[in-house]
C-alpha positions as CSV (number, residue, x, y, z in Angstrom):
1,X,104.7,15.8,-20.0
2,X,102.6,18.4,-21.7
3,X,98.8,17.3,-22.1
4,X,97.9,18.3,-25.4
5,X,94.8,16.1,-26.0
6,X,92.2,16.0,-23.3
7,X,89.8,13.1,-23.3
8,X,85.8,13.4,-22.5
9,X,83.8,10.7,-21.1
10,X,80.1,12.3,-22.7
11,X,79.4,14.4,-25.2
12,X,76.4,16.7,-24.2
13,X,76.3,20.6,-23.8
14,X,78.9,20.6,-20.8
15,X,81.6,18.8,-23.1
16,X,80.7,21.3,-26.4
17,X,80.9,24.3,-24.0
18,X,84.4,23.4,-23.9
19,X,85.5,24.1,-27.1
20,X,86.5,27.8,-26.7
21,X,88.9,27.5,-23.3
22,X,89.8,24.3,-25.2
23,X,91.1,26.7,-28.1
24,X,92.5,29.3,-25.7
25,X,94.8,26.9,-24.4
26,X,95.5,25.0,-27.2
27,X,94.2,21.9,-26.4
28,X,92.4,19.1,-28.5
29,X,89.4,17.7,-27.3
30,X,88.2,13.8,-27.8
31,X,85.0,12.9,-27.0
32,X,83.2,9.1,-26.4
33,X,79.3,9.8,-26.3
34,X,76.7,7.4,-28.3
35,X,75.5,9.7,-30.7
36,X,76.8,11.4,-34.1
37,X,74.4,14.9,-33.3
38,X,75.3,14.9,-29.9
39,X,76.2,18.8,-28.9
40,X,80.1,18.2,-28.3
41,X,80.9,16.4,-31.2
42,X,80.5,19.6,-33.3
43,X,83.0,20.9,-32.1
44,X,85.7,18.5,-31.0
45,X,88.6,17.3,-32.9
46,X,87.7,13.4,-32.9
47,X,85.4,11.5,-31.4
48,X,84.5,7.7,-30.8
49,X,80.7,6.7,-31.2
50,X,80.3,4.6,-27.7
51,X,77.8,4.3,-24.8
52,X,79.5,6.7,-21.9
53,X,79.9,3.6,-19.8
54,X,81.3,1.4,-22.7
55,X,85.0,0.6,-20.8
56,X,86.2,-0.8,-23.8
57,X,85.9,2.7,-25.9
58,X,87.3,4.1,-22.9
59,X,90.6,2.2,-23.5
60,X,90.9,2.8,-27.6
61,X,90.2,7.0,-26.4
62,X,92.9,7.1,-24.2
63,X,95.2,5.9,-27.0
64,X,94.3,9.4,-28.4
65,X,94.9,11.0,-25.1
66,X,97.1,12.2,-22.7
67,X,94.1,12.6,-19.6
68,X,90.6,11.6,-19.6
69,X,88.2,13.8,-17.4
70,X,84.3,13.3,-17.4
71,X,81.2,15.6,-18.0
72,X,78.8,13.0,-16.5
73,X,78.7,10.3,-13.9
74,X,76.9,7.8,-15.8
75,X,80.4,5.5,-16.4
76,X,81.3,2.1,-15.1
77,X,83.4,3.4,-12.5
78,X,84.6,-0.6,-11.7
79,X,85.8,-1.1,-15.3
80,X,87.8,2.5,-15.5
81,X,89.4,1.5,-12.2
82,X,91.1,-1.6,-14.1
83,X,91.6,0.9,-16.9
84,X,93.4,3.6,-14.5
85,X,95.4,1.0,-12.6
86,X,96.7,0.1,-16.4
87,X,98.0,3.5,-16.2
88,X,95.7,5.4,-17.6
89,X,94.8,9.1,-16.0
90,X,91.7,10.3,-15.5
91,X,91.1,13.3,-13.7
92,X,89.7,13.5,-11.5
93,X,91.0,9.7,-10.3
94,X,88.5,7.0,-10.2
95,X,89.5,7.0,-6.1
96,X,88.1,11.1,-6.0
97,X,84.7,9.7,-7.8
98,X,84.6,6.8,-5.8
99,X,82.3,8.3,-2.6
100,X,80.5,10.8,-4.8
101,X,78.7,8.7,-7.6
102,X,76.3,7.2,-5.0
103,X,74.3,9.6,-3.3
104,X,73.6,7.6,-0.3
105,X,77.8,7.3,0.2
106,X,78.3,10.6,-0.9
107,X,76.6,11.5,2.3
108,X,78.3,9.6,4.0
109,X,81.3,10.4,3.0
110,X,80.4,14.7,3.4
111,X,79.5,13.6,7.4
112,X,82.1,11.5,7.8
113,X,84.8,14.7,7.0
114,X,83.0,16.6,9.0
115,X,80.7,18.4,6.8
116,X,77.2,19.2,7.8
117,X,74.5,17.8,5.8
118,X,70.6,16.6,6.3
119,X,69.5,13.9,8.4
120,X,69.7,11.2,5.5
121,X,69.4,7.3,5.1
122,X,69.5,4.1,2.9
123,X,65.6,3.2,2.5
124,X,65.2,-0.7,2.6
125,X,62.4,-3.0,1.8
126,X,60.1,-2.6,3.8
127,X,61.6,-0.5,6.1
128,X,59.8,1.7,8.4
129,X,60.4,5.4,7.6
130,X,61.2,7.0,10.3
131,X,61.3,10.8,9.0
132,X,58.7,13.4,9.5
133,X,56.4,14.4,6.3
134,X,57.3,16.0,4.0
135,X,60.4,14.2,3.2
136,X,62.8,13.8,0.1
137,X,63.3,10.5,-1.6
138,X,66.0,10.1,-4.1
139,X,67.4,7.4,-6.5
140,X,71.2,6.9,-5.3
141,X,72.5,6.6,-8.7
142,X,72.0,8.4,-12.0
143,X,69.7,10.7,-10.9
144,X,70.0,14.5,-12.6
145,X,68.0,17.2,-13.7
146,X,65.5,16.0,-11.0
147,X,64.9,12.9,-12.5
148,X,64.9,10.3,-9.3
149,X,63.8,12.9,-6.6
150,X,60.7,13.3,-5.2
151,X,59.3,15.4,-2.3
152,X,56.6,13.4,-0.5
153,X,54.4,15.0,1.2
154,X,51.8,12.0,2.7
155,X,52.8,8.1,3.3
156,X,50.5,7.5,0.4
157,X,52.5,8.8,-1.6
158,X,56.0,7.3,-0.3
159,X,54.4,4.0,-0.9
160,X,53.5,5.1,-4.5
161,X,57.0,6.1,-5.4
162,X,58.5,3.2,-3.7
163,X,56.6,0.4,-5.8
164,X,58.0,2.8,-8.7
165,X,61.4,1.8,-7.9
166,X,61.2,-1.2,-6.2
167,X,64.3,-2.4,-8.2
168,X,65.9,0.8,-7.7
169,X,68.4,1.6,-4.9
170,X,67.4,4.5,-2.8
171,X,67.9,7.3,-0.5
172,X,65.3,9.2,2.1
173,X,66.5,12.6,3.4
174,X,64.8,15.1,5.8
175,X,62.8,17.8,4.1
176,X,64.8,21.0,4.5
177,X,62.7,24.6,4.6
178,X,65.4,26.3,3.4
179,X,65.6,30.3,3.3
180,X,67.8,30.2,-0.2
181,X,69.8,27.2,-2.5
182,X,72.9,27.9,-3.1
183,X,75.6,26.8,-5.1
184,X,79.5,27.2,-5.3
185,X,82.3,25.9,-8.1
186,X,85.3,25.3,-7.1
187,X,88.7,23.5,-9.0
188,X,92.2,22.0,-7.4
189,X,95.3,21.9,-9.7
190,X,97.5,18.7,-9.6
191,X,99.7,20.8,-7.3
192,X,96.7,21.8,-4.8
193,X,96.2,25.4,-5.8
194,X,92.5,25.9,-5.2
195,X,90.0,28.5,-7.3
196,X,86.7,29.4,-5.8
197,X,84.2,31.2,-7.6
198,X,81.7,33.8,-5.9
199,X,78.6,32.0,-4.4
200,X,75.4,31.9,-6.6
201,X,71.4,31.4,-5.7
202,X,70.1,29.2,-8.0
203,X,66.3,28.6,-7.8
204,X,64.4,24.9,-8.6
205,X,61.0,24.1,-9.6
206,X,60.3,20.4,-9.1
207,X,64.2,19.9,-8.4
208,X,65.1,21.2,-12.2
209,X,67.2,24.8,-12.0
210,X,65.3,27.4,-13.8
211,X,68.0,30.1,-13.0
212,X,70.8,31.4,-10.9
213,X,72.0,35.0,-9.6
214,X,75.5,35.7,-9.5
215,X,76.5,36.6,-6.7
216,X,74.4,35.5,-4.0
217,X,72.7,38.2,-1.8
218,X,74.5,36.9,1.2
219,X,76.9,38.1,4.3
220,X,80.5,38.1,4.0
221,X,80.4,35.0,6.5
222,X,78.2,32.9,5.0
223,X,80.4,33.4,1.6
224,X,83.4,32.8,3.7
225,X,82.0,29.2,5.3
226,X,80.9,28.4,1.5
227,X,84.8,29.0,0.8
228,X,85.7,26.6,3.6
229,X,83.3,24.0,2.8
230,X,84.8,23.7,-0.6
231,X,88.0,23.8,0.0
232,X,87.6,21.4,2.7
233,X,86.0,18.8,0.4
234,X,88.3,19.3,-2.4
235,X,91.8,19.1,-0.2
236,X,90.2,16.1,1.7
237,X,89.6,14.6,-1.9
238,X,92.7,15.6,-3.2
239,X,91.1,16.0,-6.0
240,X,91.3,17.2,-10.0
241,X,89.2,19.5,-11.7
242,X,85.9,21.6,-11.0
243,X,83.2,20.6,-8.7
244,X,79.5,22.0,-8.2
245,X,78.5,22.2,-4.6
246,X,75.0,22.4,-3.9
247,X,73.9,24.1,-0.7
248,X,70.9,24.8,1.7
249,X,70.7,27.9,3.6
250,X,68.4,27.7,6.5
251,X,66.3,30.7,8.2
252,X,69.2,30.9,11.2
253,X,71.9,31.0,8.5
254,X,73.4,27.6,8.9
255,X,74.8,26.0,5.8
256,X,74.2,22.2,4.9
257,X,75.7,20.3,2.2
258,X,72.9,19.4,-0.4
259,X,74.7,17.5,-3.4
260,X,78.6,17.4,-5.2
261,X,78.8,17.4,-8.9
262,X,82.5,16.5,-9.6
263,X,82.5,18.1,-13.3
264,X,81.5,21.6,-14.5
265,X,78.1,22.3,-13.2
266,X,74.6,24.4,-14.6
267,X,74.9,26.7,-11.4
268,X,78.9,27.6,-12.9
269,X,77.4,28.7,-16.9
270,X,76.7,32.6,-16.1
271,X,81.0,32.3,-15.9
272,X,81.4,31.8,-19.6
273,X,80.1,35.5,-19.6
274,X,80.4,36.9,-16.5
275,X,84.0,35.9,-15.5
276,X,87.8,36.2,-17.1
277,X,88.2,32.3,-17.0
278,X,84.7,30.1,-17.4
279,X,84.2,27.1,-15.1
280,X,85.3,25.1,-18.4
281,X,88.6,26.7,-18.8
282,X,88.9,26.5,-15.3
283,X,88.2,22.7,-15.5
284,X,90.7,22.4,-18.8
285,X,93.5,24.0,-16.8
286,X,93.0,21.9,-13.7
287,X,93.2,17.9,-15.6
288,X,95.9,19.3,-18.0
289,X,98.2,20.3,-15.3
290,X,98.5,24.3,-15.7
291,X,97.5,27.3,-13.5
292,X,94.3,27.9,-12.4
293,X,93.9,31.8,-12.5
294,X,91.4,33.7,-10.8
295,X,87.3,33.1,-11.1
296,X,86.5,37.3,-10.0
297,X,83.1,38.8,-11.7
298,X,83.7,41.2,-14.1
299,X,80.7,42.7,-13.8
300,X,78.6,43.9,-10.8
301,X,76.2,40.8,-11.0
302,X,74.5,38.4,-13.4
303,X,71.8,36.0,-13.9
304,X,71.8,32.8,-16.0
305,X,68.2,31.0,-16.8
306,X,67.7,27.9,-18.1
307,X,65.7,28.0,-21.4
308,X,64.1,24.7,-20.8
309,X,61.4,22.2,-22.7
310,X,57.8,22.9,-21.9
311,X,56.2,20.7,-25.1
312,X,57.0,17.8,-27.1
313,X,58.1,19.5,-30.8
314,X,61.4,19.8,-33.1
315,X,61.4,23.8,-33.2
316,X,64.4,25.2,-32.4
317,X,62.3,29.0,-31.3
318,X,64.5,31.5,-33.4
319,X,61.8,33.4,-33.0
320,X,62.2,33.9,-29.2
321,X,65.7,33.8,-28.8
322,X,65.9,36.9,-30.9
323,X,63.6,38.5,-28.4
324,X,65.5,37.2,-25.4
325,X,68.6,38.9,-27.4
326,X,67.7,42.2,-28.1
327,X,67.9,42.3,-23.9
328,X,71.0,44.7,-23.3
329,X,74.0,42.6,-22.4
330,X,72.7,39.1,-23.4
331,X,74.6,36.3,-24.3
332,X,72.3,33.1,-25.2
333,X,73.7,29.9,-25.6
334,X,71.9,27.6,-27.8
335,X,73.3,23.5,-27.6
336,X,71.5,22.6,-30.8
337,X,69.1,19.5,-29.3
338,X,66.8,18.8,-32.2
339,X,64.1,17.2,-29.8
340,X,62.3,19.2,-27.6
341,X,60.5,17.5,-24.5
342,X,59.5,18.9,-21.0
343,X,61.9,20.1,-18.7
344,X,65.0,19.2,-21.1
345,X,67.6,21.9,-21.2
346,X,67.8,23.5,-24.5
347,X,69.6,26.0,-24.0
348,X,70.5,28.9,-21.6
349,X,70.9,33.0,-21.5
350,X,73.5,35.1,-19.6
351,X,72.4,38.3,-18.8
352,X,75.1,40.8,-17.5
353,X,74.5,44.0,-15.2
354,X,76.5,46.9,-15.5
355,X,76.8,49.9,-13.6
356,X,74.4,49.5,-10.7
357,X,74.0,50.1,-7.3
358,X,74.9,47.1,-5.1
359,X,71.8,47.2,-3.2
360,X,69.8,47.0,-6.3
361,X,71.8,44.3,-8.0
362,X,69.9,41.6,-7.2
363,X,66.3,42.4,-7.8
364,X,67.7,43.7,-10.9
365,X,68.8,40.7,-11.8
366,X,65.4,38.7,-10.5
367,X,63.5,41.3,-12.8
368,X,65.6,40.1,-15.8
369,X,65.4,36.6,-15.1
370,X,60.9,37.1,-14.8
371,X,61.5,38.8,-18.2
372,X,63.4,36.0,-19.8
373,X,60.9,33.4,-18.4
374,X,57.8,35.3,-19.8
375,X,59.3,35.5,-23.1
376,X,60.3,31.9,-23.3
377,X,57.1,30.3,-21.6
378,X,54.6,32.9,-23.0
């Protein structure tokens, strides 16, 4: 059966973004998310007014429906298994989500396919830590954005952030000095094909992405590996749809397995610009059973940055958004959140490069991405 209507679970900037592969291919989109003014609901062609993890919504949107697929992981994954054994399809499956929505199982779940990841594990009550400082904690579930991970540096501080979620199921890692993050997004059709995108550096400040170079100034091998780690994960899933991978690259260029994102991803936006077919098409294509299609640059390299709260206000900065566009080649993105708070993503800009040398792609792009930062953070 041709899909024709594609369900959303959430109805933020990931869902609105979308709304022109969405078009492309003819399909509707329907969207559950709380709010009336959330981003996505702009442009979609219904939508039910429902908390993301509200089962019961879930149901009444599938009657509108031929697939469901999510832009977050904040859903009642035990409810939408009743749903989905009801018949209902989600994509990807509630069984693909099932290791991934808890960080603590998710890495179990990468080691126990024989991926490599960081010394990890559950942190108890009162359990001795047994990891050097400095040392990452995180909240298992519902963490994003860097919300629910911290990097302790002193057991003063563990102890601090452990009476801060006392309630809260957690996760300790070990710290890794990495040489560069990395990122890759990657889709599986319903018949296997699998799409991989080019390998990006993103770059964090207090775990929050402020932006990402496309491609990566890596080797040939370590892009290769990348390519085998994902499809790896994604085959041993069987799974549906786009995923982010997350990645650390050491200083004796071994790779390790940082986080999965099973939806479109911030390290994937510099494709709505940059590439033929944009993670979100890419995504579309993969739940509603067509083609994937090829995820090649067309353009030498390009650099995405996060335009990103720094102040508590209701502006929406035309003012600098013009200035960030007159850069050549710029595409800004604006999702239209009408309150501004620190570290909230507002917005981000695409910058494309055109022409230039490899060996200067990349601090070309770095050079954009300082100039794009100073105009939005004076």
């Amino acid at each position: 059966m041709a899909v024709k209507r594609v369900g959303v679970i959430g109805g933020g900037q990931l869902a609105s973004m979308m709304a022109g592969a969405a078009d492309k291919l003819g399909l509707a989109l329907v969207i559950q998310t709380p709010h009336p003014d959330d981003p996505a609901v702009a442009i979609a062609s219904d939508a039910i007014f429902a908390a993301v993890d509200d089962a019961a919504a879930t149901a009444q949107l599938a009657n509108s429906c031929e697939v469901i697929t999510f832009e977050n992981e904040f859903i009642n994954w035990e409810a939408l298994t009743l749903l989905e054994e009801r018949g209902i399809c989600f994509r990807p499956s509630l069984k693909v989500l099932a290791p991934l929505l808890d960080k603590y199982q998710q890495r179990c779940y990468l080691q126990a396919i024989g991926l490599p990841v960081p010394p990890f594990t559950a942190l108890k009550v009162e359990q001795k830590v047994e990891f050097a400082f400095p040392l990452v904690l995180k909240a298992r579930r519902h963490g994003y954005d860097g919300q629910g991970t911290f990097v302790i540096n002193t057991p003063a501080e563990l102890e601090s952030v452990r009476a801060r979620f006392e309630s809260v199921p957690v996760m300790i890692e070990a710290y890794v000095p990495f040489e560069r993050e990395l990122a890759v997004i990657a889709a599986r059709s319903v018949t296997g094909e699998i799409a991989i995108y080019p390998v990006v550096e993103t770059y964090q400040q207090e775990q929050v992405c402020h932006w990402v170079i496309a491609p990566a100034a890596i080797t040939s091998e370590i892009q290769l590996e990348c390519d085998r780690i994902a499809c790896h994960l994604l085959t041993e899933l069987q799974a549906v749809g786009i995923f982010g991978i997350e990645l650390f690259l050491t200083a004796d260029s071994k790779l390790l397995v940082n986080e999965i994102a099973p939806r479109t991803h911030n390290s994937g936006h510099y494709t709505l610009d940059a590439c033929e077919i944009s993670q979100f098409e890419m995504h579309l294509r993969a739940v509603a059973g067509l083609p994937l299609g090829l995820t090649a640059l067309k353009t030498p390299g390009a650099v995405m940055v996060n335009l990103l709260g720094y102040e508590h206000s209701q502006q929406d900065y035309a003012q600098k958004r013009a200035e960030i566009a007159s850069i050549p080649q710029t595409y800004v993105h604006w999702y239209g959140k009408t309150q501004v708070r620190p570290g909230r993503k507002l917005g981000h800009v695409t910058v494309l490069l055109e022409g230039k040398d490899s060996h200067s792609v990349y601090e070309s792009l770095l050079q954009i991405a300082r100039q794009i930062e100073a105009i939005w953070y004076h």
